[in-house]
Each structure stands twice: as C-alpha cells, then as structure tokens.
N, C-alpha and C positions, 0 to 999 in steps of 0.2 A: 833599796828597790821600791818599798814603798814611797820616799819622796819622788821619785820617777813617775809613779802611778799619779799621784797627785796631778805633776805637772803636766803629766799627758793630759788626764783628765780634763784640766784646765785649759790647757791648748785646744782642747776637741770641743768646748765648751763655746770657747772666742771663735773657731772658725766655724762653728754652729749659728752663731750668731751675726755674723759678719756680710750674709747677705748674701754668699757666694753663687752665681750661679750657670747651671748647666743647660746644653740643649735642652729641651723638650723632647721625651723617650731616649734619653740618651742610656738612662736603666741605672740601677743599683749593682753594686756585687755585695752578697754577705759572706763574713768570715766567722765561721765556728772553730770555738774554744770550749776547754776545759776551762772552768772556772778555778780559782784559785792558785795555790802556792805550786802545786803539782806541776803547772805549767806557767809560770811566772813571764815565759819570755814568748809564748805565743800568745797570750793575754797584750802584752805590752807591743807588741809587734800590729797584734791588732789596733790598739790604740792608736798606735806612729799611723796607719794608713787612714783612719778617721781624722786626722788630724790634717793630714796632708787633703786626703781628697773632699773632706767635711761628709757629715753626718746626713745628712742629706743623698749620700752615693753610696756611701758604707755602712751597712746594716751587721753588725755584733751581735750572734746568739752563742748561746753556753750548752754545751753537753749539760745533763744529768751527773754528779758527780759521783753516784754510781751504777758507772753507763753499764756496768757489767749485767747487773739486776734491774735494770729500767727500759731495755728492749723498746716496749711501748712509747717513752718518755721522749728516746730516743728519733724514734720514726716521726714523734709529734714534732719536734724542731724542727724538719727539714720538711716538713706537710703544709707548717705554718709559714715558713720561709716560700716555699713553694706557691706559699697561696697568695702574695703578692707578686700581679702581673708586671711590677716594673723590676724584679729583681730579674736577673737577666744570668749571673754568675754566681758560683755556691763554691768555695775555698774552706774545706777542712780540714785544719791544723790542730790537732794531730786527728787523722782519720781513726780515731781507736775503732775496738769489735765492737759491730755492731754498724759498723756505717755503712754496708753493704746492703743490710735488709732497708735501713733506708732509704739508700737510695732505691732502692727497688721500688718502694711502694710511694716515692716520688714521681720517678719516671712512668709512672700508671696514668697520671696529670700532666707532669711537668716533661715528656722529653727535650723539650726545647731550652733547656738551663742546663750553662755549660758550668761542667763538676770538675771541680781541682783538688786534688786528695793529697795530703803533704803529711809526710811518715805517717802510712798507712801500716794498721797492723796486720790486717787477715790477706788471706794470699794472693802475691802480685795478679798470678794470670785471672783471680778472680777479680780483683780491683779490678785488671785492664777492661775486664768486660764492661764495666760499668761507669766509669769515666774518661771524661775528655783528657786529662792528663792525669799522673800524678806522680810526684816527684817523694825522691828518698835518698837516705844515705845509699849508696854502695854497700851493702852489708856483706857481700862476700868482700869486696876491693877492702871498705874501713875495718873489716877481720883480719886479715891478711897485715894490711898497713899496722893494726893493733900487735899484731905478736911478732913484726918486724921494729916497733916502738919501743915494746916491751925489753927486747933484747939492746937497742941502743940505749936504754936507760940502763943497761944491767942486773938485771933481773934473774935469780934463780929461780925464782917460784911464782906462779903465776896463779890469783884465785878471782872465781868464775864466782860473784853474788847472785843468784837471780833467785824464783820459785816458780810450781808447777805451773801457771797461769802465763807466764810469761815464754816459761820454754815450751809452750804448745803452740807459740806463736813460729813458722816457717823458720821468720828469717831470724830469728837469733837462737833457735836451737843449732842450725846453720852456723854462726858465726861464733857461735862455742866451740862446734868441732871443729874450724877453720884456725881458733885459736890453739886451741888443744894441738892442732897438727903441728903449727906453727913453731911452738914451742918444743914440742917434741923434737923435732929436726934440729933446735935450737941447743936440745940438752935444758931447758930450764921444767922443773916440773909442772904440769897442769892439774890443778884441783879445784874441782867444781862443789860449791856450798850453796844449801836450799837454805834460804832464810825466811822469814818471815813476809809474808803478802801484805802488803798495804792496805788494799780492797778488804781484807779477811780481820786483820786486826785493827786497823785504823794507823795514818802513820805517823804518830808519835810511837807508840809502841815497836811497829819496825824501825823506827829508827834508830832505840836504845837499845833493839836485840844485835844492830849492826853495832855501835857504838861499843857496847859490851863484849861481842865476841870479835872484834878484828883485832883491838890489844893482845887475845889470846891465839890469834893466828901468827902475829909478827914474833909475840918469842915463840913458839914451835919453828917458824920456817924461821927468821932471823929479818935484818932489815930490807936487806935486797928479796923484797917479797910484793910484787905488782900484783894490785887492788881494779876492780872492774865492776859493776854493776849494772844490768839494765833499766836500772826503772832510776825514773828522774826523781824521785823525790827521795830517795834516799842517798843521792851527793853529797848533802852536805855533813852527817856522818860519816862520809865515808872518808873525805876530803878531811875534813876534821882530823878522825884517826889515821891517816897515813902523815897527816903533819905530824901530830902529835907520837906517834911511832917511827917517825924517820924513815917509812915506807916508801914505794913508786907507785902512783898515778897514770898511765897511760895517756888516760883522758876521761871526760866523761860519757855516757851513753849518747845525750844529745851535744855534740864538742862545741864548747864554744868560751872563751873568755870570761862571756857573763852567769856563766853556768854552775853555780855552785862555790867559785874562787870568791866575789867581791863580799857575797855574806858570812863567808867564813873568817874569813881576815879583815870582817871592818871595813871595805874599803869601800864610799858612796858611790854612787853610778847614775846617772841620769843618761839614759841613751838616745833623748832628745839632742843633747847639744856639741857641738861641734866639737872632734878632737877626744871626747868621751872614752873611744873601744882603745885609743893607743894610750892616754891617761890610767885606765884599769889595768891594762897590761902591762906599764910602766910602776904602777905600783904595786901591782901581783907581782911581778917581779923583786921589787927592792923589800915586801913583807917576808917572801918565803925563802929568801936568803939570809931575812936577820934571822929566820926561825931555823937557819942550818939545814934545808932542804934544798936550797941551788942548784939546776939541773937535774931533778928527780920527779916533778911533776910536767904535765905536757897535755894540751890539747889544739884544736883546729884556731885557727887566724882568725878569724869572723865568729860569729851565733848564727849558727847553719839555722836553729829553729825559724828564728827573726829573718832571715834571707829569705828563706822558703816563703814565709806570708808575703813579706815586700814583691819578691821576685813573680810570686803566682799575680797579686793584684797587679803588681803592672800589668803581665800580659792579658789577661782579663780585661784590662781596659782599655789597651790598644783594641783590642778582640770589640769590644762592645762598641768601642767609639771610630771603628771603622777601618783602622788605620790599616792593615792588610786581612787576608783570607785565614782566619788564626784557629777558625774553630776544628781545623786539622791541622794534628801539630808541626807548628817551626820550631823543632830545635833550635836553629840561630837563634832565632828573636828568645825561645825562653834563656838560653844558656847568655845570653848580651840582659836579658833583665835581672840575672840571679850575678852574672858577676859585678855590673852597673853596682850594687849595695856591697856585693861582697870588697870590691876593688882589689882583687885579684883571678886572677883565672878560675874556673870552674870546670873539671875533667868530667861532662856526661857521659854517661855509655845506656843504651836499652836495655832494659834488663832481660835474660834470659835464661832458661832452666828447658831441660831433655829435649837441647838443642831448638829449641824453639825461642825465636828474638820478640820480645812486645815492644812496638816503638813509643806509646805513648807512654809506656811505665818506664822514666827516666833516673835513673840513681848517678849518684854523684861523690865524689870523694878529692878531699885538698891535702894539703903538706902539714906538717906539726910544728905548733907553737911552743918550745922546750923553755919553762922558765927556769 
C-alpha cells in the first residue's frame, strides 16, 4: 500500500502541474480524512480524486488523529475549509464523533456548502439534520447479511470484538444484536469480547491484545469459530489469526478486497491501475488456499470505503458544475455514481428507525465475495 501512496502522490503531483484548467468559480470540493494507517483506503481514495480532478478542485484535510479528545482541533478543520469562499462541497470519509459539532459551528458561516458524510458515526437522525447527504453501510441489512454469511461459511460460534467506545455508537451496538439474533435462530453461539480501545492504548498494543487472545478463543470454541471486529485497524490481527487458526472471517467492518487481505498475505496493490481490484482478488484467492483456508474467509466485491469518496465527489461535481438540480437529493444520480466505480449494482434504501424514513441518510448493502 505504501508503493500505491507513492504513486498517487506522484500522479497528483503531474496533474498538479500539468496546467489543467477549470471554469472560473466553478469551486473546489474538500475531502476529509483520517490520517494514517487507520484509514488507509479513504486516504488513498482521496488521493485517486486529486488525481483525477487535480489539485487545484480537490482540497485534502486530516482529522486530528485523536478526534476523540481534540473537539476544538476538530471544528478548526472544517472553520478553515469553510473559510475559503471557492470551496463549494465538504465530503467526510469517515464522518467520525465529533463531526456533528462541526458542522454546526460551520454552518453559523458557511450554510451554503454542500456536506457529504460517508460512514458516519453519531446518529443517523442527527446526521440527517445537518447534511446534504450521507451515505453508509446498511448496518441493520450488512448485520443481518453478516450472520446469514456466517452460517454459510459454517460457523458454530460466532465472536463479536469490539469495546465500550465503539458500542455507544447507535448503529453497531444495533448490529451486534441483529447478529446475536441471527445466530441464535441459527443455532451457532454468540459471544461478545471487550477488547482493547485503540484510542485508549495506542494500536499496537490492541493489536497484540487481539493477536494474543484469538489463538485462545479458537481452541476453547474449536475452528468453526467466525471472527468480527468493528474497528478498522485491528483487521489485520484479526485476519492474521483466523488464517493462522484455520478460523472464519465473515468479512471485515469496512468490506472490501483491499481491506486488510493484501497486507496480510504479502500481496502488492496499486489501486491506481487497471485490472488491480480482480488481480488482488485473484491472488487473495490462490494465497489463502495454499494456506488451507479455501472458502472460509469472505467479504464485499468492491472497497465500499473507496466507492463512497469516488461516488460522493462525483456527484458533488455534477452538483457544483451544474449539470442538474442535485443539492436535493437524486438518489438515481447518486446510486448511478456509486455503482459507475463499484461496476456492479448497488442496493440503496433510506434509512429509517421508529418508523420514520430520512431520505437523504442513504445506506447500502452488496453480495459476498467468498475466497
């Protein structure tokens, strides 16, 4: 992943330089990121759209890497984005806590900058209030789908990683119990383990606390024993130890190909170049079969992360450069720019909770990719 970075970087460099140019007021959009490893593939996602639309249209800022305890740091990104008049669109991938007060004390200034929130953490109906779209897994549908996965890989035992920080978030204390249910109906047991916080310890540390105790989850339940975790940076332990234990994988929190498989297994990736996501998948496939796990690991077709940023800046830019009335949402036009990258279909539904539908909070959920 790092040579990927390089050559993004590279690419965003040349068409930086390359003279490209745009109307006059045609506007910026900025994409916020997490910085670092955390989030590797909406970092790099961001990259692919500087690249493509140059540096000059695409402005890249970084959360605070600990947005938990940086509130203030927080509001300052989006104040400062905010305070240039040609930035026109605001894409947060991943909307963690905390994007909410932001935006609030944006739109004090700025109402007129359209907000696109991409896996948002704090709760939908709140989000709905205060963005123009924002798009997410399905968390009840990808729960549901999860412990329907889980049982086709065959699975006795099903274990729920997460910690408090996480399960105070809505929707995946949600799609614990939708798993939990799931499973139950199934006959496979459900066990839910607090591990270690990232944020709390730093994540090397969670990650050899997972690394350490999943060996001793597999012999208590036995192999047929599916591994889950919410938090994206501890994949590749996790992934690690269910190869190395002859475990099942459902998938991961954010599903995608390049999600935790190609570092584990050595495999390069450049998600610049053509042929790329079915090359990864074709040797994700031919590694975790020599390693005796064939049909035991599984996740989504595409990098839903990496869709989300593509699919939001398209329509952002249709939205800015005119092309229809977008700053009320068209589902068409977004669900035609999220499958446009995915290249395959994408199932939206609005999301809704105590019967009430919010149309602009759009979740989504696809098929599984079984290696």
């Amino acid at each position: 992943m790092k040579k990927a970075l390089v050559f993004i970087l590279a690419l965003v460099l040349a068409v930086s330089l390359s003279g490209m140019c745009f109307a006059a007021g045609a506007g910026k959009i900025a994409i916020v990121t997490m910085p670092g490893e955390d989030s590797n593939e909406e970092y790099i996602s961001a990259m692919e759209m500087i690249a493509k639309y140059g540096a000059n249209r695409i402005i890249h800022a970084k959360w605070p890497e600990k947005f938990t305890e940086e509130q203030d740091q927080m509001i300052k990104v989006l104040a400062d984005l905010g305070a240039d008049p040609d930035i026109k669109a605001i894409i947060m991938n991943q909307a963690v806590t905390g994007s909410n007060a932001a935006i609030d004390n944006l739109r004090k200034t700025r109402n007129d900058i359209f907000i696109i929130s991409c896996n948002p953490s704090e709760d939908p109906p709140e989000v709905s209030k205060r963005v123009n779209i924002a798009i997410d897994p399905n968390a009840l549908g990808m729960a549901r789908a999860i412990g329907d996965q889980t049982k086709v890989l065959g699975a006795k035992t099903f274990v729920f990683y997460s910690f408090p920080r996480h399960m105070n978030i809505p929707a995946v204390q949600k799609m614990s119990d939708i798993i939990e249910e799931k499973c139950v109906a199934a006959g496979i047991q459900y066990v839910n383990i607090s591990c270690q916080d990232p944020m709390e310890v730093g994540l090397p540390s969670a990650r050899e606390y997972v690394m350490g105790d999943l060996p001793k989850i597999i012999a208590k339940y036995g192999k047929d024993t599916a591994f889950y975790t919410s938090n994206c940076g501890l994949q590749l332990p996790l992934i690690t130890s269910v190869i190395n234990g002859g475990a099942l994988y459902p998938q991961p929190c954010c599903p995608s190909p390049y999600h935790g498989f190609p570092e584990v297994l050595g495999i390069e990736s450049d998600p610049q170049k053509p042929g790329n996501l079915q090359r990864v998948i074709d040797e994700t496939k031919k590694a975790l079969k020599e390693k005796g796990v064939a049909g035991r690991l599984s996740t989504w077709p595409v990098p839903m992360s990496m869709m989300f940023t593509a699919g939001a800046t398209e329509y952002a830019m249709r939205m800015i450069n005119g092309e229809a009335n977008l700053r009320t949402l068209d589902a068409d036009v977004m669900n035609k720019c999220l499958s446009n990258y995915a290249k395959v279909d994408v199932a939206m539904t609005p999301y809704e909770e105590g019967g009430k539908e919010y149309p602009n909070f759009l979740t989504m959920v696809m098929g599984y990719l079984t290696y």
